[in-house]
N, C-alpha and C positions, 0 to 999 in steps of 0.2 A: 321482244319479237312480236311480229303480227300473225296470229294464229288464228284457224278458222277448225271448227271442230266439224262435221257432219256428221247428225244423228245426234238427238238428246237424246236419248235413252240412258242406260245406266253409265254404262262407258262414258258417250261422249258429254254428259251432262258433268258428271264427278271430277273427270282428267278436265274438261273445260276451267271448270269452275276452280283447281288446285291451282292449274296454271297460271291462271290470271292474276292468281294471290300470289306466286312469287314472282308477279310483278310485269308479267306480259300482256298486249292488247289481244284480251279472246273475242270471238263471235261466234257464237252456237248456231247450227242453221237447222231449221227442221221444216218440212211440207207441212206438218201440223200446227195452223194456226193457230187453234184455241188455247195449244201446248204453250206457244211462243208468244202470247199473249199475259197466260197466266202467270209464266215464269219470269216474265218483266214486274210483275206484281207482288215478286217476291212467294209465288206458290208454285209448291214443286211436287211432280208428277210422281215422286217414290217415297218410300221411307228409308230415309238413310242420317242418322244422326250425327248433325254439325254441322248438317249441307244448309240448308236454309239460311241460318247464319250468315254463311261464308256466299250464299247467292245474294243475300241481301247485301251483303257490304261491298264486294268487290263490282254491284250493277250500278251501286249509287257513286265509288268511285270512278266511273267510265271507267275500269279494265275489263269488265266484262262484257256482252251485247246478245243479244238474241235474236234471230233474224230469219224470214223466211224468202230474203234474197239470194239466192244460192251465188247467182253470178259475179251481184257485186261484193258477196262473203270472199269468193275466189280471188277474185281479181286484187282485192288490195290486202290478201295475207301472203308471208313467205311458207309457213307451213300448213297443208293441210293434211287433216287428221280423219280419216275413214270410219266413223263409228257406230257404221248401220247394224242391222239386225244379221246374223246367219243362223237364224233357225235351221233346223233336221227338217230335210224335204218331205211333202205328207206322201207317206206310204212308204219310207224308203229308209237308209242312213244319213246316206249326202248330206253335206252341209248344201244350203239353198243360199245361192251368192249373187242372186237377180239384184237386189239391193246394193251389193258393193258393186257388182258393172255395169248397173244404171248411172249410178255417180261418178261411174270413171268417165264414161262416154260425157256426161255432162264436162268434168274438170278439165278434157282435153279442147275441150271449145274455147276455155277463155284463160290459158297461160299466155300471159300478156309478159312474163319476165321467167326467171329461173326460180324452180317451186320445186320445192319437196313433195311427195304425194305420202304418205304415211299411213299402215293400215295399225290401226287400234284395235279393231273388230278380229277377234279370233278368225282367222282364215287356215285353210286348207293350203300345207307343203305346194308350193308353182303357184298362188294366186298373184303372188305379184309377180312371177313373169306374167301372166296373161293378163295383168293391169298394165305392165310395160308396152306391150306389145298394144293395147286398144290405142295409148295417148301417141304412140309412136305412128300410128294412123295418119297425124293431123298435126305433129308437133316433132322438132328435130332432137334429139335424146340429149343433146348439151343442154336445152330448157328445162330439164326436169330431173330426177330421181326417183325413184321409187323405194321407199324403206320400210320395214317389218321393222313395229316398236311393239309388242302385244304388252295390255298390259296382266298385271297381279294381284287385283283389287278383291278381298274379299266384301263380300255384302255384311253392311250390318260394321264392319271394318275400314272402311273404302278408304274418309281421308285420312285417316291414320297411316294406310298401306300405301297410300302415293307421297304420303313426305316423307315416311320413312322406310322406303321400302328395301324388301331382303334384295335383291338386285334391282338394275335396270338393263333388259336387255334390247340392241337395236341391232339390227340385220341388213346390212347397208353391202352393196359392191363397187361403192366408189368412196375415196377419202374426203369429197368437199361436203357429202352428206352425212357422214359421220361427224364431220369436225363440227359443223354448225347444229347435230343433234345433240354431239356431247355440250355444247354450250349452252342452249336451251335446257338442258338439265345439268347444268353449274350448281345452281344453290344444293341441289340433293345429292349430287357429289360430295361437298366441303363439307356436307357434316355426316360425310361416312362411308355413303352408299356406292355398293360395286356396280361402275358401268362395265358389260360386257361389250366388247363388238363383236360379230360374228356375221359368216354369210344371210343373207336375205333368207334362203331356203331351212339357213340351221334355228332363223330365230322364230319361223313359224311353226317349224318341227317342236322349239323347247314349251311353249306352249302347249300344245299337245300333250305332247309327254310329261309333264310337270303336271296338269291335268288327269291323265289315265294313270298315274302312279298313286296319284292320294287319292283317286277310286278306289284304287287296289289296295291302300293300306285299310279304308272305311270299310270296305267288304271280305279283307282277310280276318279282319279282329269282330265282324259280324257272324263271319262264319266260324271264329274260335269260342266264341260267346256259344252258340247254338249247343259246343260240342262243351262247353263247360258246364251247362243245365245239366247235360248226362250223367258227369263228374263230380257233380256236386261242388265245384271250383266258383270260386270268385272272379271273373273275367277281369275287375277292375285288379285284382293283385297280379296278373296276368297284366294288364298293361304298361303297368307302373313296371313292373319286372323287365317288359320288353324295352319302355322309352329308355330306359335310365342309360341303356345300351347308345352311346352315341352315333354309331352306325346306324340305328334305326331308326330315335327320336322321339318323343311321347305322343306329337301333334297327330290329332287325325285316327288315334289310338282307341276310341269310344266305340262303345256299341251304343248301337239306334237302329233306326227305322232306317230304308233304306234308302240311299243319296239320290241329292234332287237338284233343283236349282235350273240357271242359267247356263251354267256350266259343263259340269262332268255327265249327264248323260250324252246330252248331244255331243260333247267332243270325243267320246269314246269310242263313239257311233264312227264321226266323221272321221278318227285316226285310222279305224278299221276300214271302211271306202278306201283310203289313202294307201293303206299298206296291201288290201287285193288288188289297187290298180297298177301298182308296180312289184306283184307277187311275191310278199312276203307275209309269213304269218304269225298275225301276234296273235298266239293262243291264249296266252295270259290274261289279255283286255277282251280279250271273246267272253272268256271265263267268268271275268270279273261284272260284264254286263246282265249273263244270264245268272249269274251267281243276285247281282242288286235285282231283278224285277223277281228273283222270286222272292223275295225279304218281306214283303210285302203281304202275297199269300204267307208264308210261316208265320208272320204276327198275327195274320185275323183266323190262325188257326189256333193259336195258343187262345184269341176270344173268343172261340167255340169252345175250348175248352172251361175256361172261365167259368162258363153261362152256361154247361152241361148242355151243347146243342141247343140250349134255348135263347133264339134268338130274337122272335119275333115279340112285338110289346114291350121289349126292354128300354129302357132309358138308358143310353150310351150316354157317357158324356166326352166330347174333347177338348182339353187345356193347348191349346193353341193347332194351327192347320199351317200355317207356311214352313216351306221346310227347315228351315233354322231361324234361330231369334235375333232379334235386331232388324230384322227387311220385311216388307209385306211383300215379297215373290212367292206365288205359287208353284212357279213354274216348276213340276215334275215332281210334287208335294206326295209324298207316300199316302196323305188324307185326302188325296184325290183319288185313289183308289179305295181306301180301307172305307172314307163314308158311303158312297154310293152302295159298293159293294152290301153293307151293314143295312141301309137305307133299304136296299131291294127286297133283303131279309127281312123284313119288317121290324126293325130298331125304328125308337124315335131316337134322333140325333138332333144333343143338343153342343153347340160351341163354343166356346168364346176364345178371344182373339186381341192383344192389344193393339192390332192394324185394322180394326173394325170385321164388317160386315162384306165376307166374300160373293162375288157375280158366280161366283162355278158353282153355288149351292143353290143358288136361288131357285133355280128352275124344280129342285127335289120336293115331294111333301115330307113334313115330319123332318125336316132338316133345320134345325132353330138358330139364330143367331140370339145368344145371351150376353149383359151388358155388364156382367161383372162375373168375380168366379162365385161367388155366391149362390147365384141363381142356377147357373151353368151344372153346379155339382150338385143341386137340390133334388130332392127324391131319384137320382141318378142309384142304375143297381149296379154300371162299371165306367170307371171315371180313368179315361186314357188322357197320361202325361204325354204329348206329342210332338211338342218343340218345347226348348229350354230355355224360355223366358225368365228374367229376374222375377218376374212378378208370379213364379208361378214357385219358386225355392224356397221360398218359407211359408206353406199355408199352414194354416192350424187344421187339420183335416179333421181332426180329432170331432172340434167345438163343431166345423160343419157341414157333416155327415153326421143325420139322425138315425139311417136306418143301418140296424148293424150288418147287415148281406150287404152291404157294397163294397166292391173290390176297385182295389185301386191299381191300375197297369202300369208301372213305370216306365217307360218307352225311352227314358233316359236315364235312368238311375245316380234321380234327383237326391233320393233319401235311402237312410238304413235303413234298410229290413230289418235290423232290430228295435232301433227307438219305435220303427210303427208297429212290430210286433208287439212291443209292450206296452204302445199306445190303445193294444187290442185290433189294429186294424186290418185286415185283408189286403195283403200288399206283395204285390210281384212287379220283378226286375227284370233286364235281360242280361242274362249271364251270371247267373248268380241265385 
């Protein structure tokens, strides 16, 4: 099939680039030239391991194309795939959807035949009615469709999660759109995977909610942790305890820092807009949002405690900043708060990172970008474990930490607290 993706960003670059591998003509569109430049060159805008690969191979066998022809992308695909940006509106919850109905207005200018329109881009319950309603402007409703296919992709995970993924769900209210969606995902069918159909409205809702629920599992078991410090409990024998339970599940069971990403804050936001505008109330996800931003404060209270109030002059160090390992996404990084914050305090802050050197530090003083963990934890007096990197699961902290006052902060409860107890070293966990 001939598919036209818009929006390379993480979405529509990833679901692009999977597609084309099993075997259909993609074209990526983006206003960003030097994007759609690069990415013909085989250089790609994220980290996401396997993608380069699979962009290099699938651009050199023409199935895949990069383009910053929007019209003639349109014109000679039968599906197109919505996969702009919906950031949370500034100052507000809203999802901000000026980028999905700029591109609508553009797609109803040149349905030259019968086209799917397809939102990929996490949308708000009625966007695609009111994507139906713009193309129906300028085009007769037998020309087109409009379908909710959201996808499931974790970062750091992504094509693993598109070719093998735990469902596939599409939100169609007519049969000829469905039948030519489920065919387009044939091969991921045949070896296993559940296609759902479901109304338009239910499959932007399950999104959402599949979303705001594993918030809610990350910040119930954050806030079981808190009360297990109390307790003197192991939070990790607490989860293992809870997953084993097939009702509940293990995934998602961890304590950490508090959730970040591309995802679950802004969608938690945007399901609450959704449910005041047609007066209902989910106090649960209200909960679960002020419950994550204060996560944040209670860790950099436990580094007061640490450092006996003594904050200023210290040597922090951070073992990774993005919010989870595997992706260089900042986006809603718990060390986008905890550094400044500590920075302000007069910490020097130093980091390292296996996605390089972050733009949201630069502007700080005393905020260091370090090129190994080496350097990173040296003359450091509290070394925060921050994201859970392979590279960061077997240090020898022992051989490098010289000075015996440095405490080490587990912020994912990488290691026992006993082997480093008995390694002699000052080591705290969360929940535990």
């Amino acid at each position: 099939m001939k598919l036209c993706m818009i929006g390379t960003g993480y979405v529509g670059l990833v679901s692009g680039v999977c597609f084309s591998d099993l075997g259909n003509n993609v074209t990526c569109v983006d206003i960003d030239k030097k994007k759609i430049e690069n990415l013909k060159k085989g250089i790609i805008p994220i980290y996401e391991p396997g993608l380069e690969e699979l962009v290099i191979k699938n651009y050199k066998n023409k199935r895949l194309n990069f383009s910053t022809n929007l019209k003639e992308s349109i014109l000679k695909s039968d599906i197109i795939f919505i996969c702009v940006g919906t950031p949370t509106k500034k100052g507000g919850s809203a999802a901000d959807l000026s980028q999905v109905f700029n591109v609508t207005k553009e797609i109803s200018k040149y349905i030259n035949k019968y086209k799917i329109i397809t939102t990929k881009s996490t949308v708000p319950i009625t966007t695609g009615d009111e994507i139906e309603k713009i193309i129906s402007k300028k085009n007769n409703k037998a020309k087109f469709s409009v379908v909710s296919n959201p996808e499931f992709l974790r970062e750091g995970e992504a094509i693993r999660d598109f070719i093998y993924p735990d469902r596939i769900v599409v939100g169609t209210n007519d049969v000829k759109s469905n039948k030519i969606l489920k065919s387009l995902y044939a091969p991921l069918i045949s070896k296993g995977s559940q296609y759902i159909h479901v109304s338009r409205r239910a499959s932007e809702l399950v999104k959402y909610a599949s979303n705001a629920f594993l918030a809610t599992k990350i910040t119930f078991i954050n806030e079981i942790a808190n009360l297990c410090e109390k307790l003197s409990v192991n939070v990790e024998d607490i989860s293992i305890g809870m997953g084993l339970d097939k009702r509940i599940g293990s995934r998602f069971l961890r304590a950490g820092p508090a959730y970040g990403g591309s995802c679950f804050p802004k969608d938690t936001k945007a399901i609450i807009t959704t449910s005041d505008k047609f007066k209902t109330d989910l106090s649960v996800v209200k909960a679960v949002i002020k419950s994550n931003e204060n996560r944040s404060k209670l860790l950099l209270n436990r580094v007061h405690f640490f450092l006996k109030n003594k904050i200023k002059n210290k040597i922090i160090c951070f073992l990774g900043v993005t919010f989870k390992a595997n992706t260089d996404d900042m986006r809603d990084s718990s060390s986008l708060t905890m550094i400044p914050y500590l920075n302000k305090k007069g910490a020097i802050i130093k980091y390292f990172d296996p996605t390089g050197v972050k733009k949201d530090f630069v502007k700080y003083k005393n905020v260091l970008f370090s090129k190994n963990i080496k350097s990173a934890v040296d003359k450091a007096d509290l070394i925060i474990i921050h994201t859970e990197w392979n590279e960061f699961k077997s240090i020898n902290f022992r051989s490098l930490i010289k000075n015996k006052k440095t405490i080490i902060f587990d912020m994912r409860n990488i290691y026992s607290p006993l082997k480093m107890k008995q390694q002699g070293l000052k080591y705290f966990g969360l929940g535990r």
